[in-house]
C-alpha positions in Angstrom: 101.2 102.6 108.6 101.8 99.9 105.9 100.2 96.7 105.9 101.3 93.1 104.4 100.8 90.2 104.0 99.5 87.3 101.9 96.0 85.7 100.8 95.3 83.4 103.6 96.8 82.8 107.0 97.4 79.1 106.9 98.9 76.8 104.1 100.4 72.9 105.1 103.0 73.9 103.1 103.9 76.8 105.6 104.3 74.0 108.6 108.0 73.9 109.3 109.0 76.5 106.9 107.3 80.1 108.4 105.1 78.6 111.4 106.4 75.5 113.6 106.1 71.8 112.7 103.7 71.0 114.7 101.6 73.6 114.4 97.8 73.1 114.2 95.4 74.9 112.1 93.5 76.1 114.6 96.8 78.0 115.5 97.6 79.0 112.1 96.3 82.5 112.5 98.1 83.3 115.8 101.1 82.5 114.3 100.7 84.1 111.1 99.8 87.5 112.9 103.2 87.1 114.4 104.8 87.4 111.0 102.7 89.8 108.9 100.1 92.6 110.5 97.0 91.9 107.2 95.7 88.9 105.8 93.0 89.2 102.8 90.3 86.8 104.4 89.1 85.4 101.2 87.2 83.0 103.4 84.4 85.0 103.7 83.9 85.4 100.1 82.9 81.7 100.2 81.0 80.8 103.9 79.8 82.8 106.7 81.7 82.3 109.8 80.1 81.4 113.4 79.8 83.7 115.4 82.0 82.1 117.5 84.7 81.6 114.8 84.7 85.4 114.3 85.2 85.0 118.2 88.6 82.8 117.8 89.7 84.7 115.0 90.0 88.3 116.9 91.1 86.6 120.1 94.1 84.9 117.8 95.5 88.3 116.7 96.9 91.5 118.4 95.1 95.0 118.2 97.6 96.5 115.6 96.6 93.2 113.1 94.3 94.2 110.1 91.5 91.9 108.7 90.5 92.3 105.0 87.6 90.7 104.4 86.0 89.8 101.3 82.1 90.7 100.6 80.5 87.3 100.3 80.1 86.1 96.5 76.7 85.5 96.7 76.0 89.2 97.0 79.0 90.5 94.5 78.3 87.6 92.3 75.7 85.3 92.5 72.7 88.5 93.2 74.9 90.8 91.6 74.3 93.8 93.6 70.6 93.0 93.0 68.1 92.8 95.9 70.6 92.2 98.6 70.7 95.2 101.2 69.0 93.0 103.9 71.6 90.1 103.4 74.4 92.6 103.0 73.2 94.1 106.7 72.7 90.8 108.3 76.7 89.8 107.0 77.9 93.3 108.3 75.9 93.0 111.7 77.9 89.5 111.9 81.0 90.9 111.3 80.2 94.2 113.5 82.9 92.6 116.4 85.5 92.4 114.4 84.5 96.3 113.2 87.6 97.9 114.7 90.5 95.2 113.2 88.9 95.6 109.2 91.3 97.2 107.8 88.7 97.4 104.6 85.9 94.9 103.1 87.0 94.1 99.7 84.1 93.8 96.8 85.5 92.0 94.1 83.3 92.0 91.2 83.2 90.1 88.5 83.4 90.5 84.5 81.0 90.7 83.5 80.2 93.8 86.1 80.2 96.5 82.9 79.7 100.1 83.2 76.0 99.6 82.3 75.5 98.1 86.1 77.3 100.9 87.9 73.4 102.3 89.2 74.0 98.8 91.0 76.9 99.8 92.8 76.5 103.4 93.6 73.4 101.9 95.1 75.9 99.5 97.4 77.8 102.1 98.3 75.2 103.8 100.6 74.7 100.5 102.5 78.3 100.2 103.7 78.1 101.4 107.5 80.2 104.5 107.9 82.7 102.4 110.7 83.6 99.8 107.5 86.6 101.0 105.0 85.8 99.6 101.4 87.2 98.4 98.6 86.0 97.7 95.0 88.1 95.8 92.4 86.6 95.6 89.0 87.3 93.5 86.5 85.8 94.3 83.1 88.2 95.9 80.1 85.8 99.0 79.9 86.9 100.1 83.4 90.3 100.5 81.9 90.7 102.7 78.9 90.9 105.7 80.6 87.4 107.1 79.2 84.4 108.5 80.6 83.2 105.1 82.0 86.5 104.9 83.9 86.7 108.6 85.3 83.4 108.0 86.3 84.1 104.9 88.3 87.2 106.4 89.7 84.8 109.6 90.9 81.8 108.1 92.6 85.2 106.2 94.7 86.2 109.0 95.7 82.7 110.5 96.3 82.4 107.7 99.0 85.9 107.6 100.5 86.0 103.8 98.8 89.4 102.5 97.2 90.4 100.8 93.8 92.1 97.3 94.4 94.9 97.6 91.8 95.5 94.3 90.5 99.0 93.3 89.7 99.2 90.5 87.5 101.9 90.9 85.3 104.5 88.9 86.7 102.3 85.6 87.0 101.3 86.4 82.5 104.9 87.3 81.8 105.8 83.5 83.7 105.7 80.2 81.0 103.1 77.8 82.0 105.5 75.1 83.4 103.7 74.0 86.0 99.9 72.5 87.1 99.7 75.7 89.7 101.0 77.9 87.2 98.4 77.2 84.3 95.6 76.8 87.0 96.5 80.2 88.5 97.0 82.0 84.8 93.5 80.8 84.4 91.7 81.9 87.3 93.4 85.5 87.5 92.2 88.9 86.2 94.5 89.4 83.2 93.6 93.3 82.9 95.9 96.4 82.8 97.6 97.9 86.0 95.9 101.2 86.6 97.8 102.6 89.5 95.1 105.3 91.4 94.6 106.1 95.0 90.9 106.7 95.2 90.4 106.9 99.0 93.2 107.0 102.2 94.0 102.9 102.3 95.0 102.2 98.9 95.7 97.8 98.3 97.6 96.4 96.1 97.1 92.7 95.3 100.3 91.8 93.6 100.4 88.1 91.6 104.2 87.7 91.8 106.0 84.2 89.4 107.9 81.4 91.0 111.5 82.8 90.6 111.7 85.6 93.4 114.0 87.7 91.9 112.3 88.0 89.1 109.2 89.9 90.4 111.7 93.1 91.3 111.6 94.3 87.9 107.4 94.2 88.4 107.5 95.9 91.8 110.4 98.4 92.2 107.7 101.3 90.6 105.5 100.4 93.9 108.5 101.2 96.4 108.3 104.6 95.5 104.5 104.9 95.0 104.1 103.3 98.5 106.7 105.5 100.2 104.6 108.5 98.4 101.7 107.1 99.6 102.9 107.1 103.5 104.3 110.2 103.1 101.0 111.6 102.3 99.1 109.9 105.1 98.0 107.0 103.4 97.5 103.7 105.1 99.0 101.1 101.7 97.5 97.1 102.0 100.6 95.0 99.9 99.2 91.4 99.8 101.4 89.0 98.1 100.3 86.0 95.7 101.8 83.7 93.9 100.4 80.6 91.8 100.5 77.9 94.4 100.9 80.8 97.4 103.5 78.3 98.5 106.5 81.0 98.9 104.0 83.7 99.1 105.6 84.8 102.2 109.0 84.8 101.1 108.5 87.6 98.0 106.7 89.5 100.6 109.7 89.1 102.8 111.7 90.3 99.8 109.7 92.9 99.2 109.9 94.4 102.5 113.3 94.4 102.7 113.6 95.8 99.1 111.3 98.8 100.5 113.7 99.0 103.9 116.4 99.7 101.4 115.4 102.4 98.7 114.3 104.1 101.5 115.9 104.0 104.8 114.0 106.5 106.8 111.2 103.6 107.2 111.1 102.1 110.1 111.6 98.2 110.0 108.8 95.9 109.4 107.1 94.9 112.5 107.6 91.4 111.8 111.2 91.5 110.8 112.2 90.4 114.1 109.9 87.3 114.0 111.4 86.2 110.8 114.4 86.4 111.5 114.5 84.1 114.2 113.0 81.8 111.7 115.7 79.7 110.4 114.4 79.7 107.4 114.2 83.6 107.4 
């Protein structure tokens, strides 16, 4: 099964454009689970829901819809893997309802996260409950020269089933800075090289396209075949779709899909083709 979709589930900008006018954002989900079947829920990386928003959320989406959550920052960030297995359990037995719709739990660490601290992680690693899927994206240069460091990261993910985010962000450094949401986004980003590895069965691409849609096919027509590859071999690919202001986010996802469709027919449609194309503008 592929998965897609952007890195939140409700923008203004979406109202009369992918979801309807009037739509509310209490209803943003719901209707954003009728276009796309995975959201990264960066949300959590910021705030720990209710209980009973946790509640709204998995009553707002159907049983085929994938959550990715993101490990709260004040674990992956603030604590630095340091002295957090008790708040790490508490967050996962708040999240334990919503168990079965996580797709994977995304730890995003930060740069300054070097070799030197991987005793830190490996130690993570044996917290994760065995019913959560994870995923680690690192962001320091030394995890990407292709040494020892990096075979070593790349083995104890594989060692624990756990995938390597591969960040694509060379579309959004290869755009001029034109724009306020360009040059905020170029400066917020991970500007590191694209190391394209499968280290577990639900490999997830987070792909930073630029403003002019077309453009980002140049960047992306090497993942068509790698994500065909990737199904063919059983794995379950997350494709979530940025772009600097995430206002046409959607769209190059929509493109994207379609682009996939074509170089290789024998996929079946997207689930949420039908929804979109009712959408006038889809």
């Amino acid at each position: 099964m592929l998965y897609l979709g952007c890195p939140q589930w409700g923008s203004a900008h979406w109202r009369g454009r992918f979801f309807s006018a009037d739509c509310k954002n209490a209803d943003m989900l719901h209707q954003y689970s009728q276009i796309f079947n995975s959201v990264e829920g960066n949300t959590s990386f910021y705030a720990d829901p209710s209980p009973e928003t946790l509640t709204r959320w998995l009553d707002a989406v159907g049983p085929d819809f994938r959550f990715t959550f993101k490990v709260p920052k004040r674990i992956s960030h603030e604590s630095a893997l340091q002295h957090i297995d008790a708040d790490f359990a508490k967050w996962c037995h708040l999240f334990s309802p919503l168990f079965a719709q996580i797709g994977s739990v995304m730890l995003q660490l930060p740069s300054q996260f070097s070799p030197y601290h991987l005793p830190l992680l490996e130690n993570f690693l044996q917290q994760v409950p065995e019913q959560l899927q994870l995923s680690v994206e690192v962001r320091h240069l030394d995890f990407f020269k292709k040494d020892d460091n990096e075979k070593y990261l790349n083995q104890l993910l594989m060692q624990h089933n756990v995938d390597r985010v591969m960040m694509d962000t060379r579309p959004l450094f290869n755009e001029a800075a034109t724009t306020a949401a360009i040059i905020d986004a170029q400066q917020k980003k991970p500007r590191v090289p694209l190391h394209v590895i499968s280290t577990a069965n639900t490999p997830i691409i987070r792909f930073v396209g630029c403003s002019e849609l077309e453009n980002n096919r140049a960047f992306y027509r090497p993942w068509l075949s790698k994500i065909k590859l990737w199904l063919d071999e059983g794995k379950s690919p997350y494709v979530f779709f940025h772009t600097a202001d995430n206002h046409d986010s959607p769209l190059l996802a929509r493109q994207f899909m379609r682009d996939l469709q074509q170089s290789h027919p024998v996929l079946e449609p997207f689930p949420a083709e039908k929804q979109m194309q009712q959408n006038s503008l889809f």
